[in-house]
DSSP file (Angstrom, degrees, kcal/mol; ACC not computed):
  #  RESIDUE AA STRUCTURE BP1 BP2  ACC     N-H-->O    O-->H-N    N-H-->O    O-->H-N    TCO  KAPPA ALPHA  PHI   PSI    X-CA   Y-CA   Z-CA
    1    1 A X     >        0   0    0      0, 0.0     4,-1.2     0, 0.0     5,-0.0   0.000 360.0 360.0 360.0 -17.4    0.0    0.0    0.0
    2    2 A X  H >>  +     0   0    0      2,-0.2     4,-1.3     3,-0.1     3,-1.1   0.969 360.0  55.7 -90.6 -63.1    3.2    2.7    0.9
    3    3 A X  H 3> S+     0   0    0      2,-0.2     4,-3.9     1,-0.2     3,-0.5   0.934 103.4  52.0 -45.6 -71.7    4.7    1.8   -2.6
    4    4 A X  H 3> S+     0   0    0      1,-0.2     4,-2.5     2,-0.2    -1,-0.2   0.803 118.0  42.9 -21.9 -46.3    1.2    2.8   -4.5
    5    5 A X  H <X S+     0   0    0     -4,-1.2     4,-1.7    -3,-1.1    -2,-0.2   0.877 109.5  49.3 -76.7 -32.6    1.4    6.3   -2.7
    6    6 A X  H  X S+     0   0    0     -4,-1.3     4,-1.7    -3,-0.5    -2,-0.2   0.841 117.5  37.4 -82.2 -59.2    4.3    6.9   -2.9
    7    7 A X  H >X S+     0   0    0     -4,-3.9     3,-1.8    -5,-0.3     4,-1.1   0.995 125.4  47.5 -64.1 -65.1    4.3    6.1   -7.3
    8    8 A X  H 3X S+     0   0    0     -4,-2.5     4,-2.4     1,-0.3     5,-0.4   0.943 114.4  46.5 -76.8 -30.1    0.3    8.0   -7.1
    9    9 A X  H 3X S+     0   0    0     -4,-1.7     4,-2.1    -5,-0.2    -1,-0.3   0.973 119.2  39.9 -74.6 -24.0    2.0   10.8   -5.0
   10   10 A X  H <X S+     0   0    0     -3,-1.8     4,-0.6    -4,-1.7    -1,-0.2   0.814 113.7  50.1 -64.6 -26.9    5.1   11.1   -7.5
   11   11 A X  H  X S+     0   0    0     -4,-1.1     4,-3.3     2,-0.2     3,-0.3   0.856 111.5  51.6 -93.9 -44.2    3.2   10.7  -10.6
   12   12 A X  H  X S+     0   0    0     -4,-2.4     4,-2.5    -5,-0.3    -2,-0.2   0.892 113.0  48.9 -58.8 -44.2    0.7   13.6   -9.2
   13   13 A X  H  X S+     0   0    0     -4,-2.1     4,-1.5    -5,-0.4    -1,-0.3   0.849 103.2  54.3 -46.0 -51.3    3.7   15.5   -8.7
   14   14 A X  H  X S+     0   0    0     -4,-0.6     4,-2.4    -3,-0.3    -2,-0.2   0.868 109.8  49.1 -51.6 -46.1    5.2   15.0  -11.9
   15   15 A X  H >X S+     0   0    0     -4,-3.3     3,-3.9     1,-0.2     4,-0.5   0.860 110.0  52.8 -71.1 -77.1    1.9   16.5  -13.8
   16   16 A X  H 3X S+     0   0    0     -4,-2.5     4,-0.9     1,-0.3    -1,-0.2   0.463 110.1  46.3 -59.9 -18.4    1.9   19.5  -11.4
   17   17 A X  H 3X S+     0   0    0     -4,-1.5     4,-1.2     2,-0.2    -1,-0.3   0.822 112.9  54.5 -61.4 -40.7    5.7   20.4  -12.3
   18   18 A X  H <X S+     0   0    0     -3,-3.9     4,-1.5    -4,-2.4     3,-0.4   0.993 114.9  37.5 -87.1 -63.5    4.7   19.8  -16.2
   19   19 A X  H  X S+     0   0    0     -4,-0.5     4,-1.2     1,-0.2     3,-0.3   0.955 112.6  54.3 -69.8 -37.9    2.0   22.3  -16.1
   20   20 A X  H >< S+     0   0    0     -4,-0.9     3,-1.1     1,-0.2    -1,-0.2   0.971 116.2  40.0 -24.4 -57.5    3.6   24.9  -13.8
   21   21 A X  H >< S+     0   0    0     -4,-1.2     3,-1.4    -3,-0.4     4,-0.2   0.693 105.9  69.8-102.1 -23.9    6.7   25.2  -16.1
   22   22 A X  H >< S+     0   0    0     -4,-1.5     3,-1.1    -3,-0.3    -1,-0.3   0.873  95.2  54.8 -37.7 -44.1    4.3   25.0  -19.3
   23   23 A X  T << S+     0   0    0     -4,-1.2    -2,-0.2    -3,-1.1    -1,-0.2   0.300  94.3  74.0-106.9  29.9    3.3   28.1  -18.3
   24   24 A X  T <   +     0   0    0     -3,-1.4    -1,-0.3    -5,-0.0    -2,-0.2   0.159  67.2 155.7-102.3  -9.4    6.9   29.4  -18.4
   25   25 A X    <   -     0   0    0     -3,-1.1    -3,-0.1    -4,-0.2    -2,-0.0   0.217  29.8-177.5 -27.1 126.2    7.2   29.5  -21.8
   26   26 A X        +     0   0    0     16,-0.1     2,-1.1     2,-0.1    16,-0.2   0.178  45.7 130.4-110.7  36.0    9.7   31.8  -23.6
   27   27 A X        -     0   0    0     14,-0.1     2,-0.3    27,-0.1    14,-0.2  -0.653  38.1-167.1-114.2 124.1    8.8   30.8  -26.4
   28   28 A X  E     -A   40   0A   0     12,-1.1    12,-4.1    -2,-1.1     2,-0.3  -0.577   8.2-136.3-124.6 142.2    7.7   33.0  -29.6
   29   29 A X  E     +A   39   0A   0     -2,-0.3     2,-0.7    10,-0.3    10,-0.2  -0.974  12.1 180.0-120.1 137.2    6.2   33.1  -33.0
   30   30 A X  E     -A   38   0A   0      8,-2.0     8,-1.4    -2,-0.3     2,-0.2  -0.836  24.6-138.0-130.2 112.7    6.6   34.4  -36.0
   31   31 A X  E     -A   37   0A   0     -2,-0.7     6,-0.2     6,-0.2     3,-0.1  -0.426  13.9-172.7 -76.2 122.1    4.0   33.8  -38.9
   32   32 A X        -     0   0    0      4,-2.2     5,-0.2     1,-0.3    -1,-0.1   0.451  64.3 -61.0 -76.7-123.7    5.7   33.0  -42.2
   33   33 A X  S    S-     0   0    0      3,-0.3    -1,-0.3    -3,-0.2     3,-0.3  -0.185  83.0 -45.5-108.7-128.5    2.7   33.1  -44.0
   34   34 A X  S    S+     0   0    0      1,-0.3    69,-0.1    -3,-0.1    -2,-0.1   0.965 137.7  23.9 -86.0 -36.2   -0.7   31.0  -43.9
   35   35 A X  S    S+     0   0    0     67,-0.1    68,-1.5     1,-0.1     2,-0.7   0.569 115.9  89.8 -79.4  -9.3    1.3   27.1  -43.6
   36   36 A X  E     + B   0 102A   0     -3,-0.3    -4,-2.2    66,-0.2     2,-0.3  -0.796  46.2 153.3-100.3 105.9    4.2   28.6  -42.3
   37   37 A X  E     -AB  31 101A   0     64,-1.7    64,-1.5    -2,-0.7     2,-0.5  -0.810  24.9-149.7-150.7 152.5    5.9   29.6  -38.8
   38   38 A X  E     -A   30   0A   0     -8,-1.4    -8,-2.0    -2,-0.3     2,-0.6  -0.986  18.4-167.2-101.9 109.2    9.0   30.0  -37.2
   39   39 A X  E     -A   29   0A   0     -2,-0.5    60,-2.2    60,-0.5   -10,-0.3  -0.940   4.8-173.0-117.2 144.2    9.0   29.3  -33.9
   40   40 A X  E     -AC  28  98A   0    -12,-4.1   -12,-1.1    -2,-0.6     2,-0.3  -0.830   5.2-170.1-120.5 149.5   12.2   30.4  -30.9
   41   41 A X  E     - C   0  97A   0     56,-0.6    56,-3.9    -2,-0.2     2,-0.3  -0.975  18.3-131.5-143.8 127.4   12.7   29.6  -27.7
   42   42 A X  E     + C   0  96A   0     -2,-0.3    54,-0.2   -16,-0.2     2,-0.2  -0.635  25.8 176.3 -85.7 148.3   15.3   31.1  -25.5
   43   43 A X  E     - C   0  95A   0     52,-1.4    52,-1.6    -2,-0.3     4,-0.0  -0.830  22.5-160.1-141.7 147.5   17.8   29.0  -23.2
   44   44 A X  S    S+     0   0    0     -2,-0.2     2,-0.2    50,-0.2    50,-0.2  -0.583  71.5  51.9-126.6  80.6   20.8   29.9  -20.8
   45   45 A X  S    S-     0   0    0     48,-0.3     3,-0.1    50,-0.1    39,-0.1  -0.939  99.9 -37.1 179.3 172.3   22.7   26.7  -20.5
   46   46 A X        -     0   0    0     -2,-0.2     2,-0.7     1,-0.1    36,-0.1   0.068  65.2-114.1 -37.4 138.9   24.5   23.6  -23.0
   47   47 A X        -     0   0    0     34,-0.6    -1,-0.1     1,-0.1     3,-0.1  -0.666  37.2-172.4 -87.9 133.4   22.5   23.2  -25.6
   48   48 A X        -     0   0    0     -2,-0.7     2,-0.4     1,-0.2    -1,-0.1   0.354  52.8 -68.3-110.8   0.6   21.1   19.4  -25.0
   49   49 A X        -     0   0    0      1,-0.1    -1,-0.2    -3,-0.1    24,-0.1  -0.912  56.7 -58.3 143.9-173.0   19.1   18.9  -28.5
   50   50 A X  S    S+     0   0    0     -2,-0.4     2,-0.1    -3,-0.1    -1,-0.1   0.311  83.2  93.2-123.6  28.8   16.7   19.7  -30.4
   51   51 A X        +     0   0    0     -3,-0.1     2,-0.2    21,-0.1    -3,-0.1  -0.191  37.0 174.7 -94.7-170.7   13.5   19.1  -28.8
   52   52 A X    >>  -     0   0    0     -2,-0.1     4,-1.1     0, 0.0     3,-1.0  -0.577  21.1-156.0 176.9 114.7   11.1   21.4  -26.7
   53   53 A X  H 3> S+     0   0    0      1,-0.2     4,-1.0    -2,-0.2     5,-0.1   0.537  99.2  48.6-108.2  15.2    8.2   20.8  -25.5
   54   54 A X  H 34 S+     0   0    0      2,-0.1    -1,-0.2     3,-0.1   -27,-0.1   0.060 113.8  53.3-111.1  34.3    6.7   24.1  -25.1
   55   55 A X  H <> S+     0   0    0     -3,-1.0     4,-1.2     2,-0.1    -2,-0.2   0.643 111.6  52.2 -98.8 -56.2    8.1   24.6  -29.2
   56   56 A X  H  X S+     0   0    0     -4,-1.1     4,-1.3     1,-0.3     5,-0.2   0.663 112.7  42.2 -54.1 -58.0    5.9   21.3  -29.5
   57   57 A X  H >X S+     0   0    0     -4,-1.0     4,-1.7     1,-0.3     3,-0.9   0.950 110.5  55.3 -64.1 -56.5    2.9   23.0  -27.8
   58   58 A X  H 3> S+     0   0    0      1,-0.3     4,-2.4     2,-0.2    -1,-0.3   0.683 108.9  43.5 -57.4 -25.0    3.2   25.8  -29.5
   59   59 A X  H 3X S+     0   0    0     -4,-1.2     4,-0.8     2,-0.2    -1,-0.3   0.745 108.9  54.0 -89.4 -14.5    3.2   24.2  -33.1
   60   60 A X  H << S+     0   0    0     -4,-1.3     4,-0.3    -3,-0.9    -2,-0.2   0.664 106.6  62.1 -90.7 -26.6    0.2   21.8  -32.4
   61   61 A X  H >< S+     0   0    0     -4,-1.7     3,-1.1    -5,-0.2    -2,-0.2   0.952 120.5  24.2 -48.8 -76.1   -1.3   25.8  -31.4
   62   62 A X  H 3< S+     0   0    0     -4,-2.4    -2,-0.2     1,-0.3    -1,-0.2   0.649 130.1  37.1 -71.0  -8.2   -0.7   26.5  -35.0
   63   63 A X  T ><  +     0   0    0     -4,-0.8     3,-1.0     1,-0.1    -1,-0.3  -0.355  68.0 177.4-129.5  47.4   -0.8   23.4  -37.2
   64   64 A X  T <  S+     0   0    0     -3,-1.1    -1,-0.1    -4,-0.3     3,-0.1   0.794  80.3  52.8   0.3 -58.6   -3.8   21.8  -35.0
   65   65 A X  T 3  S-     0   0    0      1,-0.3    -1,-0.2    -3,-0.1     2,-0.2   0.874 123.0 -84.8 -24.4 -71.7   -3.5   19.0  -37.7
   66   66 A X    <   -     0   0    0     -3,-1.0    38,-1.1    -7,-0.2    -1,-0.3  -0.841  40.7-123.6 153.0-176.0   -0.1   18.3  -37.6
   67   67 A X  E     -D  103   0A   0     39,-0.4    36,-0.3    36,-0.3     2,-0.2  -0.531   4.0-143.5-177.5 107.6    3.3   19.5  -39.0
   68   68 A X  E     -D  102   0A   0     34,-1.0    34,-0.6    -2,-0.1     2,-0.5  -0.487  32.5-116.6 -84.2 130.8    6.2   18.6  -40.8
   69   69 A X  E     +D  101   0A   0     32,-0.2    32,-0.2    -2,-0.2     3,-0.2  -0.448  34.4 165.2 -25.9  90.5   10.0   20.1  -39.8
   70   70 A X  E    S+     0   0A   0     30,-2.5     2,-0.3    -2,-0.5    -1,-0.2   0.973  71.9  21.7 -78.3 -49.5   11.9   22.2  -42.3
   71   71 A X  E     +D  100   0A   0     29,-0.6    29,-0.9     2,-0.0    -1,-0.4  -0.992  54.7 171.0-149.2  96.4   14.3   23.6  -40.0
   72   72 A X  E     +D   99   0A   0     -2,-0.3     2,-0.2    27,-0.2    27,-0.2  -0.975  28.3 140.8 -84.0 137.1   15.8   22.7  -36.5
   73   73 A X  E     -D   98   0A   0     25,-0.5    25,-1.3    -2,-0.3     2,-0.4  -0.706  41.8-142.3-166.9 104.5   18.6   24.6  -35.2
   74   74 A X  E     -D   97   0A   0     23,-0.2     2,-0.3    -2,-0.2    23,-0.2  -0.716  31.7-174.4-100.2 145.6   20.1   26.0  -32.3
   75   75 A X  E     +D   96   0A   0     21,-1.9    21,-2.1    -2,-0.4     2,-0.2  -0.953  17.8 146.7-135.5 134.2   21.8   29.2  -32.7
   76   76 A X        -     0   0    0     -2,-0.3     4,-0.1     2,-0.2    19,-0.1  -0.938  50.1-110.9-170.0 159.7   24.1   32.2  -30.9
   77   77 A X  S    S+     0   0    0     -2,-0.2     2,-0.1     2,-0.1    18,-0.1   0.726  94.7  58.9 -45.6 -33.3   26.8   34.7  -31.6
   78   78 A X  S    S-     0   0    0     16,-0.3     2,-0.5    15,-0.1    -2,-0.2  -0.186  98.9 -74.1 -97.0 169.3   29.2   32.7  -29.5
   79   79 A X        -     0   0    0     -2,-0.1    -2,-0.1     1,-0.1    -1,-0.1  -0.733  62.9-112.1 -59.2  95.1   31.0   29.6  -28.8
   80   80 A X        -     0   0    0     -2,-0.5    -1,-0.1    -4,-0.1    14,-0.1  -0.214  28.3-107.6 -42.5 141.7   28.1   27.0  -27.2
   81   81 A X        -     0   0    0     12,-0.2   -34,-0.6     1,-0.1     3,-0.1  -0.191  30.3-169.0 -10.9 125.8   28.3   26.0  -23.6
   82   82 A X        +     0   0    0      1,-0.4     2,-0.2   -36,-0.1    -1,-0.1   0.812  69.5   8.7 -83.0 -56.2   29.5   22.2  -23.3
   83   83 A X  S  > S-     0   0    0    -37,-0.0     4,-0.9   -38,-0.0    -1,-0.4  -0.809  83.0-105.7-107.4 156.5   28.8   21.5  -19.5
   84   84 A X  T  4 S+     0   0    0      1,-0.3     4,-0.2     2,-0.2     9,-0.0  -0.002 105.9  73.0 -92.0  33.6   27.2   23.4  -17.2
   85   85 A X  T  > S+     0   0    0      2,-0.1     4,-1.4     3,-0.1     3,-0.3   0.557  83.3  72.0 -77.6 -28.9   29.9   24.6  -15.4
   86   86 A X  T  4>S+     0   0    0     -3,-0.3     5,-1.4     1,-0.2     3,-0.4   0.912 101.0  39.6  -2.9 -90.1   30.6   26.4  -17.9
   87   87 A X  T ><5S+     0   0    0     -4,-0.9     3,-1.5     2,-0.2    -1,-0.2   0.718 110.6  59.2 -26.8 -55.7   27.8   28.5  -17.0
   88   88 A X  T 345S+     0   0    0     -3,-0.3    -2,-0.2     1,-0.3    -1,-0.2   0.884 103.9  60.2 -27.1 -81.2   28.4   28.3  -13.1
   89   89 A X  T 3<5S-     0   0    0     -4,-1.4    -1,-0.3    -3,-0.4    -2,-0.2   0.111 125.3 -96.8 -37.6 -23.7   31.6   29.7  -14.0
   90   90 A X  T < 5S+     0   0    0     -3,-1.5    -3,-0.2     1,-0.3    -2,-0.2   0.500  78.4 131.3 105.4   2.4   30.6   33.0  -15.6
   91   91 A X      < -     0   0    0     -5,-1.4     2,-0.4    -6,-0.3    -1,-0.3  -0.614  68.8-114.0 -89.5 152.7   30.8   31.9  -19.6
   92   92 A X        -     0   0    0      1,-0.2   -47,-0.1    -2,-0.1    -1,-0.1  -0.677  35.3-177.8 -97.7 136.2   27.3   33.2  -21.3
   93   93 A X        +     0   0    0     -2,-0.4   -48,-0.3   -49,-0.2   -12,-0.2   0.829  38.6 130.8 -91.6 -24.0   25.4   29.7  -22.2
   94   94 A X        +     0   0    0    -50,-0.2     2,-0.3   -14,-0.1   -16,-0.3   0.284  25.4 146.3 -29.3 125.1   22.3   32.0  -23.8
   95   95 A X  E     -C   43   0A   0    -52,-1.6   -52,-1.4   -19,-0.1     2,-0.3  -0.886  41.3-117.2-168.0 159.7   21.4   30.7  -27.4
   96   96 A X  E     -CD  42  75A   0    -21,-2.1   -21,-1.9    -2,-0.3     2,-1.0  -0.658  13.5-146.6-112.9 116.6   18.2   30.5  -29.2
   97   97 A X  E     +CD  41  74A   0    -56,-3.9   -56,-0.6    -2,-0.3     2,-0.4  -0.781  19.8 179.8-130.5 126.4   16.3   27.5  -30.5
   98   98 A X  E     -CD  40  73A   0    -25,-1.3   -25,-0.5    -2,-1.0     2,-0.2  -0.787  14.4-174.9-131.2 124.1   14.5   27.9  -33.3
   99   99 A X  E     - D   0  72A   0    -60,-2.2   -60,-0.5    -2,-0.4     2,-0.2  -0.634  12.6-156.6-102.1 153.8   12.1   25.3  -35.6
  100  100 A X  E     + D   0  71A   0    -29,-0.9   -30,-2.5    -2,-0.2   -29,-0.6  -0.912  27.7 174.3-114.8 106.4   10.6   26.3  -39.0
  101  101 A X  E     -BD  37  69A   0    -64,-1.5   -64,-1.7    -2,-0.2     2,-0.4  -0.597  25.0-146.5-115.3-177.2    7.7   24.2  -39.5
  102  102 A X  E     -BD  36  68A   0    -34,-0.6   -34,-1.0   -66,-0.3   -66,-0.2  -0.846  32.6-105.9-155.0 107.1    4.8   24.0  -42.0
  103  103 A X  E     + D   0  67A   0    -68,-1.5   -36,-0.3    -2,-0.4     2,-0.3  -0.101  53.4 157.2 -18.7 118.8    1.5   23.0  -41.2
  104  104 A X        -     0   0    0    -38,-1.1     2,-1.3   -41,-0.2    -1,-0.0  -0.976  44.5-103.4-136.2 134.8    0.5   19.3  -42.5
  105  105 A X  S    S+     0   0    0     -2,-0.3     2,-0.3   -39,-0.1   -39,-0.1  -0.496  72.3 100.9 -93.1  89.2   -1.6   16.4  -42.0
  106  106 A X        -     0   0    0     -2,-1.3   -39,-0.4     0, 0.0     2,-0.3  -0.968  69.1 -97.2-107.1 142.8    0.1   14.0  -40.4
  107  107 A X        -     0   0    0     -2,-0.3     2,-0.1   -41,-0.1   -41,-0.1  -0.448  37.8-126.1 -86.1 138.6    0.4   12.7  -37.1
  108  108 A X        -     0   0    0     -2,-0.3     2,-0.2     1,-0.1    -1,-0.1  -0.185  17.2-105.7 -72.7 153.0    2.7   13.6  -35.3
  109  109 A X        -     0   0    0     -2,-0.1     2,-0.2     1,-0.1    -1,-0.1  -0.562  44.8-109.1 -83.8 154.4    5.8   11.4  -33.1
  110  110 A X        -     0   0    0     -2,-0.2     2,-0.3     1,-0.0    -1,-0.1  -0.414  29.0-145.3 -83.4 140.8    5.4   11.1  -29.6
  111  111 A X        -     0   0    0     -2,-0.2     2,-0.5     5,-0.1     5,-0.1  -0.794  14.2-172.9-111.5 143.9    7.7   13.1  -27.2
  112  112 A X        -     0   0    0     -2,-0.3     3,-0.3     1,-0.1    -2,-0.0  -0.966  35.2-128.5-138.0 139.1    8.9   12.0  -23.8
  113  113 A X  S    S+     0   0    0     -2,-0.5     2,-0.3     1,-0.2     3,-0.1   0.680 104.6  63.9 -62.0 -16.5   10.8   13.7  -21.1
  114  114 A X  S    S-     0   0    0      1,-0.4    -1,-0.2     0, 0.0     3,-0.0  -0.900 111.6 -99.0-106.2  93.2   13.2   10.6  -21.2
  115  115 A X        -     0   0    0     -2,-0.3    -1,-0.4    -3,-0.3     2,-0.2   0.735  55.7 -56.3 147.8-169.6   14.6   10.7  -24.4
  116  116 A X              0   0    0      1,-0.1    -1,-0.1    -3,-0.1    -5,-0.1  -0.682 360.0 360.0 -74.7 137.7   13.4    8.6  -27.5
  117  117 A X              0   0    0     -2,-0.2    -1,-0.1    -3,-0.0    -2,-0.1   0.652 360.0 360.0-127.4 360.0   13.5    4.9  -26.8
């Protein structure tokens, strides 16, 4: 019975972290025209990939449908971060990640907070 609460009290936990920090988004759009979008999101630490999931939310906002990738890329003026001491340390990690997508019907792949498996 302690084990059950303990996974229902974690799991409960988990959802209330994922919507909190949902609604932390920095993350901006910019209509290429009627299929088209750019969307960025700002970061200040290593850059870890090329996923998001408040880019994710934000393109299922605009392509309801679905939506195929033109463009993933993360981008800055500077020399990326490796580790995050780096950061720690005084180096600026700040860089920009930025999707071009285009409205499609298709279904979309499923995204997990532990990687792809």
């Amino acid at each position: 019975m302690k084990t059950v609460v303990m996974k229902l009290s974690g799991a409960v936990l988990l959802g209330v972290a994922a919507v909190a920090l949902s609604g932390c988004s920095t993350a901006q759009i910019k209509e290429v025209d009627k299929e088209t979008f750019y969307l960025t999101e700002y970061y200040s630490e290593p850059v870890s990939g090329f996923d998001s999931w408040s880019l994710r939310r934000q393109a299922k906002e605009v392509c309801p449908t679905g939506y195929r990738y033109l463009l993933r890329t993360a981008g800055k003026p500077s020399e990326f971060a490796k580790q995050h001491f780096e950061c720690v340390s005084g180096k600026d990690c700040s860089y920009a990640l930025e999707w071009r997508i285009q409205c499609s019907d298709q279904p979309q792949e499923k995204f997990s907070i532990f990687g792809k498996s």
